[in-house]
N, C-alpha and C positions, 0 to 999 in steps of 0.2 A: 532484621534479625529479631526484633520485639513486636512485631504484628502477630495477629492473628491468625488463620487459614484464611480466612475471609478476606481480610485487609490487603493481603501476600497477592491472593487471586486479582481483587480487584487492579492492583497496583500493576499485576503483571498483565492485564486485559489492556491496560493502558498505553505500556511498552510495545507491546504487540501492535499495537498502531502509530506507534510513531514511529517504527520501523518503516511503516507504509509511507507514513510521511515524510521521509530522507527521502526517497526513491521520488515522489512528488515536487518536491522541491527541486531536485534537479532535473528533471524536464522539466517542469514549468517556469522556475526562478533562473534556469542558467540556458535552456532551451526553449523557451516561449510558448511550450507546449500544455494548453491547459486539459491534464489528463483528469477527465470527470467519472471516466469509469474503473478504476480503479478498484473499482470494487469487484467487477468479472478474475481479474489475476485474483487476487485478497481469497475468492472461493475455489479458485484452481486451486490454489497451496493448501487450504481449511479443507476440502470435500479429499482432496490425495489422501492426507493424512489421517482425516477422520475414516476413511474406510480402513486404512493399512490398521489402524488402532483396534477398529472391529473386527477385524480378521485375526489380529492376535488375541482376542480378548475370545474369540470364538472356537480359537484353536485349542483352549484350555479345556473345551468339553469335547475334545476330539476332532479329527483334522477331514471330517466330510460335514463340519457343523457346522449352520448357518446363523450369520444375525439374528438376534430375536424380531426384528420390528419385518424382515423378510419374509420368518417363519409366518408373523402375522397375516402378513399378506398374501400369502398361499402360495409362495413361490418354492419349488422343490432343488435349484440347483441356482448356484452361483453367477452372475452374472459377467461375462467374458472379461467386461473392464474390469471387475475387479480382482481378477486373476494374477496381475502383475501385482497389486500391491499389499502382497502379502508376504514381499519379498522387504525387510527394509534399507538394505540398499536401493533397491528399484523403487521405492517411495522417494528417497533422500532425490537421486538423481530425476524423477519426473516432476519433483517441488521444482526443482529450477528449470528442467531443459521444456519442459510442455509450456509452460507461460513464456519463456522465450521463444520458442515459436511462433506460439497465437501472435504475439508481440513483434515477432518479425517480418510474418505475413501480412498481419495488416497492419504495420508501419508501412512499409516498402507501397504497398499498394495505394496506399493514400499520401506518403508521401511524394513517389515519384508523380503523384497527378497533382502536387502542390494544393493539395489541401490542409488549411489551414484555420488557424482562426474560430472563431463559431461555430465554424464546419467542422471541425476537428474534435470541437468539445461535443456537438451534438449529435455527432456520429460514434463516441464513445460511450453517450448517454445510452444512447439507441443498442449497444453491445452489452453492457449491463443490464438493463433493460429484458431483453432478448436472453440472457441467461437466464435470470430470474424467473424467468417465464417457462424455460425449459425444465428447472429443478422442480418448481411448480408440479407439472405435470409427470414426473417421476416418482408417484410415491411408492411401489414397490421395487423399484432397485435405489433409489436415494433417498427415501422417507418425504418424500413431495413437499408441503408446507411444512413438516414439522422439523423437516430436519434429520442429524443425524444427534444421536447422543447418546449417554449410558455407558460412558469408555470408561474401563476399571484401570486400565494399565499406560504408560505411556513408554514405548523402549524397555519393554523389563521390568520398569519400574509402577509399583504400586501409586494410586493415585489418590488413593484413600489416607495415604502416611503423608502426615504435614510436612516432614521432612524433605520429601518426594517431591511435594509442592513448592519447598523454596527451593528446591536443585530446578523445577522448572521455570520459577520467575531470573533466577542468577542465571539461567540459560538464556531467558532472553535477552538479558541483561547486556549479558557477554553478546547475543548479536547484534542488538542495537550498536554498540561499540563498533564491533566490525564493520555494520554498514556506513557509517561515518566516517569511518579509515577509509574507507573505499571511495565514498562521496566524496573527500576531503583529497583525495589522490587524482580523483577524475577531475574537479575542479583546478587544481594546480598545475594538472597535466596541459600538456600539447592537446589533447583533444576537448580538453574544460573551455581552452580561448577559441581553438574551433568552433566547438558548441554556441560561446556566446555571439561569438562572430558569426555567426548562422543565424541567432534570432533579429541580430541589427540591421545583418547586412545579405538578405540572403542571394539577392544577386550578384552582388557584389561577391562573394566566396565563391560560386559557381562561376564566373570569370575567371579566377585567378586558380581553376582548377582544380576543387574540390566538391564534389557532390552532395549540395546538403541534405538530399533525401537519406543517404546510408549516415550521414553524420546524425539527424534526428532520428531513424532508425535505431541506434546504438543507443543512444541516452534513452530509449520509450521503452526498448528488451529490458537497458537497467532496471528501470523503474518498476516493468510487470515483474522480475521477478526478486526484488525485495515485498513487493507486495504479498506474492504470493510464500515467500518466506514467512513475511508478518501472519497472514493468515494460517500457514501450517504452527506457527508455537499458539494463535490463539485459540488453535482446540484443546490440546490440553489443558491447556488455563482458564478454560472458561465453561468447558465442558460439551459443547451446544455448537451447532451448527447448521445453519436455517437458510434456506433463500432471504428473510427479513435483515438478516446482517449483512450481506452482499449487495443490494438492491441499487437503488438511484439514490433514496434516500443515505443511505452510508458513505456512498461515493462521493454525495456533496459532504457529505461532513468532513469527509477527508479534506476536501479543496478548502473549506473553511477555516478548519485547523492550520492548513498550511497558509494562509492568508495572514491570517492572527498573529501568528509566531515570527513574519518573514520570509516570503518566495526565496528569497536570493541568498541567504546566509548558512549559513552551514547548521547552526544549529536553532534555529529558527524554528523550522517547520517542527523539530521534535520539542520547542517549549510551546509552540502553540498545539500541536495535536495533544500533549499532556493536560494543558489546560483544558481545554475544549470538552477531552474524554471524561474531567473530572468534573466539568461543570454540569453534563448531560446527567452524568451519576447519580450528582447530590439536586440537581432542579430540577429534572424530571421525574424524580420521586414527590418532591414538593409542588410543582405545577406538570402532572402529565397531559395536560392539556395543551399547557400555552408553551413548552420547550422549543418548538419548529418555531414558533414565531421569534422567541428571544434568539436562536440561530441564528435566522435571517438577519432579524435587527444587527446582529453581533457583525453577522458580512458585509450588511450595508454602510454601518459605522466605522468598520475597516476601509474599505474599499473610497470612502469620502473623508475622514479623519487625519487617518495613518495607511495611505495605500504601500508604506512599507515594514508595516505591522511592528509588532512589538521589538524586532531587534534593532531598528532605526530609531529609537527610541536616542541610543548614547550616540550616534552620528548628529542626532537634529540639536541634540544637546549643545557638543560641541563645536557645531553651525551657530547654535543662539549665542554662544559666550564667547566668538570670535567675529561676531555680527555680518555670517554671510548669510549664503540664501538657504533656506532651510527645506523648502520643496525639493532641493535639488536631494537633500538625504534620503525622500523616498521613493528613488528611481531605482532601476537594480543598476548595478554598475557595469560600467561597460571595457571590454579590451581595449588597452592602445594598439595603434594599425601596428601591429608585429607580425599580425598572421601571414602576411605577404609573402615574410621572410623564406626562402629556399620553397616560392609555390613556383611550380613548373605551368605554363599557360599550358 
């Protein structure tokens, strides 16, 4: 409430990615699945919504009027995809149902041939990867490297009124919250012990007759589409919208953040992606040079330290003050064999 515009954006740029990092943490901290592309969903939801925004922002000069950076480009009519999102209902519902898709198809297809592991991250990579490259070469209907940007309005609302600005960071505020209710529900749930019961034991759950391909199926759809959530509020907050923010490079920094804060806890991953976002902000203005290296260091000193990052912190504690083993604090925890209970062979 005493910030600035600036300070509000920045804070709310922040949010906007730890959003992505809930949805992270539960595939990877409760379903083993190290999701490194994360950043293909992240532009699903940012590129929906940044058109829908240009579409209303171009309706105000009349309703056969085109983006400006289109006009640039000599293009004289609208381009088919973007014909649906100028509806914003049909924005609201392709933020979630199109990355649940992408997310369904190729879970299912990679999970049913049990791909996993390495395989699973490098094949993710290679999907991010492969967008990137696609937006690249779109520059008159998606602005190619530059991006999209210049949105004056977001929902109605003026973007230029600071006002406007904090109704949009306490928006995302509010859905951080919810994705956490939600995380917090599926972990508790029947299908949370599933889940982990899948990354321990996965033949073992396919024995006792349940399919862990549709079971990690479901936790990876969660995941792409809070992502793609996070990415639809960080265009208004941030303005800009680029193949450079979606890339390989973002996607690890996702996985890093989530590393930092804690795979397996519930709120973990959103004190490390907060950190992480804030430390790129203020140190790579100060060393633009050497930030990817202090990253790295940051994942390697995780990953050999505290490979159960910052919220094992009060577990290893009280392991040391009760003089047991303190390694054991930074495994992710595991079900008791309950899942049996009422499994039909």
């Amino acid at each position: 409430m005493v910030f600035g515009p600036f300070q509000v954006n920045q804070i709310g740029r922040f949010v906007s990615l730890a959003i992505v990092a809930v949805g992270i943490g539960l595939a990877w901290g409760r379903g083993g699945m190290l999701t490194m592309g994360q950043g293909a969903f992240f532009g699903i939801g940012a590129y929906i919504m940044a058109m829908h925004m240009l579409l209303s922002d171009a309706a105000l000069n009349g309703p056969d009027t085109l983006p400006s950076f289109m006009v640039l480009s000599g293009r004289s009519e609208l381009p088919w995809f973007w014909i649906p999102f100028s509806s914003g209902g049909t924005t609201l519902v392709a933020i979630v149902a199109l990355p649940a898709l992408v997310a369904g198809l190729l879970g299912l297809s990679l999970f049913k041939r049990k791909v996993k592991g390495a395989y699973f991250a490098i094949l993710n990579q290679a999907l991010v990867a492969a967008v990137a490259v696609l937006l690249i070469g779109q520059q008159d209907t998606l602005g190619g490297s530059n991006g999209l940007s210049g949105f004056q309005s977001f929902m109605g609302l003026s973007l230029a009124d600071p006002l406007n600005q904090r109704f949009v960071y306490l928006l995302a505020c509010g859905v951080l919250v919810a994705m956490l209710a939600v995380a917090y529900w599926l972990m508790r749930s029947r299908f949370g012990e599933l889940l982990v019961a899948t990354r321990d034991g996965e033949e073992r759950v396919r024995f006792l007759g349940y399919d862990p391909a549709f079971v990690k199926t479901i936790a990876y759809m969660v995941a792409a589409v809070m992502a793609s959530i996070g990415g639809a509020l960080f265009v208004p907050i941030v303005g800009i919208i680029s193949p450079t923010s979606i890339g390989v490079a973002p996607s690890i920094a996702f996985v890093i953040g989530v590393a930092v804060g804690g795979r397996s806890s519930l709120f973990g991953p959103v004190l490390g992606a907060l950190v992480v976002a804030w430390a790129e902000s203020s140190l790579a203005q100060a060393f633009p040079s050497g930030w990817s290296y202090l990253q790295g260091l940051l994942l390697i000193l995780v990953i050999v330290l505290l490979p159960g990052g910052v919220a094992s912190l009060g577990q290893r504690f009280r392991r040391r003050r009760a003089g047991g083993d303190e390694s054991a604090a930074d495994q992710p925890k595991t079900i008791p064999n309950t899942i049996s209970k009422g499994a039909h062979a």
